[in-house]
C-alpha positions, 0 to 999 in steps of 0.5 A: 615124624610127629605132626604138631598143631598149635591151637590158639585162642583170642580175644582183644589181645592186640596188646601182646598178640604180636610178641607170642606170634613172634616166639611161634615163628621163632621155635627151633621146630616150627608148627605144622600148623597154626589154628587161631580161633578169635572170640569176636576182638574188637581192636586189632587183634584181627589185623594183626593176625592175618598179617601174620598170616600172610608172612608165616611160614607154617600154614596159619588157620584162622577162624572168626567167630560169630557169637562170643563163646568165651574161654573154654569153648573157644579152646574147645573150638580150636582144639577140634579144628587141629589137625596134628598128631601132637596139639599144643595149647597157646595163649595169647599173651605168652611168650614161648623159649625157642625150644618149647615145641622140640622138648615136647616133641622128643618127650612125646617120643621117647614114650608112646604110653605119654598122653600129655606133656606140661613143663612149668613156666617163668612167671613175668610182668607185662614187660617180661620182666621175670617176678622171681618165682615160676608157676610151680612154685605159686600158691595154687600150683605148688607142684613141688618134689612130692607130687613130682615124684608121684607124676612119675609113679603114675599118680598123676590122677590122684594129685589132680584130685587136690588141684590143678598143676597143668598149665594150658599155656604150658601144655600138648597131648596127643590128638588120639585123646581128643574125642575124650576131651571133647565137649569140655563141660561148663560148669564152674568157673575153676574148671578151666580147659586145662584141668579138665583136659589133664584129669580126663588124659590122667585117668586113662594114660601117663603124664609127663612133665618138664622141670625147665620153664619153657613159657614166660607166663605174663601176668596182666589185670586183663588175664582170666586166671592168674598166678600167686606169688608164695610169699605174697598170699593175703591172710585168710585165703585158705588151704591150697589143698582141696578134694574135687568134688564129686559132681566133677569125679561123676563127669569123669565117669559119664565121659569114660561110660561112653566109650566101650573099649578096654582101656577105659574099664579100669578108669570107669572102676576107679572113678566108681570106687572113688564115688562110692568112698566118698558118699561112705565118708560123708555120712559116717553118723557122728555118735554111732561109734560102732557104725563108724567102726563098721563103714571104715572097717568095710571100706578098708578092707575093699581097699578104698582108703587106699585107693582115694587117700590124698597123695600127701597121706596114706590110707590108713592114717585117714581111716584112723580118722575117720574112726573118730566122731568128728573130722581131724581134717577140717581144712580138707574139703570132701 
């Protein structure tokens, strides 16, 4: 049997703290552990933990920190300090449905080459009053029957390149990928703890997703990301669609180069390959037509088009493109 760790991340939550401990207890198959790293509450964030502490009954680890470390590297903390074979990322001001931990679990084992399992999530109000829509449905996310279909493909890594569709609160993965995860980099704030855990497992393993919304995801004013309703999106925010750039891509990389094993050869070509494809296109000369002709031709025939192609395209429409003077695409950002 599996052994699952819930790594837990706090700050100030006082105010919903004791719901989401609540649904913990409440899991048809409990945790084997509970690690809470606290960043430096100052209400009775505290309190309330080790009270649940004393009455839990799985073993609950607490951990108070001395500075504020702040969002990713205090779920980097907590995540290092698990103990499981399974860890399972939580928020503070979710609730769980009883069932969450046991439908990750049997999804971990019906397959060993799962690295990372996500489902989606009830979007709710600070009352858990249901909004109407789940977070796969949001603006951000959209992770419809397309990109469904290619997560089972084995495309998860090339939809993460448009955006992120994994939810932390929503989100386990085996502790054999944690010394890959580990340190998560700090760099902008859009690359939270989640999309950087699901892009590095996607490169290297398979993801698998659960269409059943097992978290009720509360939306407050104090969380640090939300969610967008689609219908309910201000003119003028923009196309959801978007490249990872490739300073992010080229984190990947440094992460992959220090790992001498097999398994990372290919993740290592691929990131390579997706570079090179990119700094090709970016300096296609915009009246040079036979250059252009020349560069596109190339990368076509080394099969890169392909290979970095938007999931919602193909490679040859975007080299047909790319043969013309000026961009077809301009809502698409390199």
């Amino acid at each position: 049997m599996m052994k699952l760790s819930v790594a837990m991340c706090t700050y100030n939550g006082a105010r919903y703290l004791q719901e989401q401990l609540a649904s913990l207890a409440a899991q048809t198959r409990p945790p084997d552990e509970l690690v809470v790293c606290d960043d430096c509450s100052t209400d009775e964030t505290r309190a309330i933990l080790e009270e649940f502490r004393a009455r839990a009954a799985f073993p609950v680890r607490l951990y108070f920190n001395e500075q504020n470390l702040r969002v990713v590297r205090n779920f980097a903390k907590a995540i290092s300090l698990c103990g499981g074979d399974i860890i399972a990322l939580c928020d503070q001001d979710d609730v769980w449905l009883p069932e969450k931990l046991s439908r990750f679990e049997a999804e971990f084992a019906r397959a060993p080459e799962i690295g990372l399992v996500f489902s989606d999530l009830e979007v709710v109000d600070e009352d858990l009053r249901p909004l109407g829509f789940r977070a796969w449905q949001s603006f951000w996310v959209d992770f419809g029957e397309r990109e469904q279909r290619l997560f089972a493909q084995g495309r998860a890594f090339d939809v993460l390149l448009t955006r992120n569709m994994v939810t932390g609160a929503a989100m386990a993965f085996r502790a054999t990928y944690k010394d890959l995860v580990l340190p998560i980099p700090e760099i902008e704030q859009y690359l939270l703890h989640d999309y950087w855990i699901a892009m590095v497992i996607a490169s290297v393993a398979k993801l698998s997703y659960l269409d059943t919304p097992l978290v009720k995801y509360r939306t407050h004013g104090g969380q640090a990301v939300g969610l967008v309703c689609p219908d309910h999106v201000e003119p003028g925010l923009g196309s959801r669609k978007f490249w990872v750039p490739n300073h992010r891509i080229e984190l990947l990389l440094e992460r992959f180069s220090e790992k001498d094993e097999p398994r990372y050869r290919a993740a290592i070509a691929s990131l390579k390959a997706r570079i090179r494809h990119r700094q090709v296109c970016d300096q296609l000369p915009d009246h040079k037509l036979a250059r252009r002709v020349f560069k596109v031709f190339g990368e076509l025939l080394a099969g890169r088009y392909h290979l970095c192609t938007q999931p919602e395209s193909n490679g040859w429409r975007d080299a047909m493109n790319d043969l013309m003077p000026y961009k077809l695409r301009p809502d698409l950002e390199r």
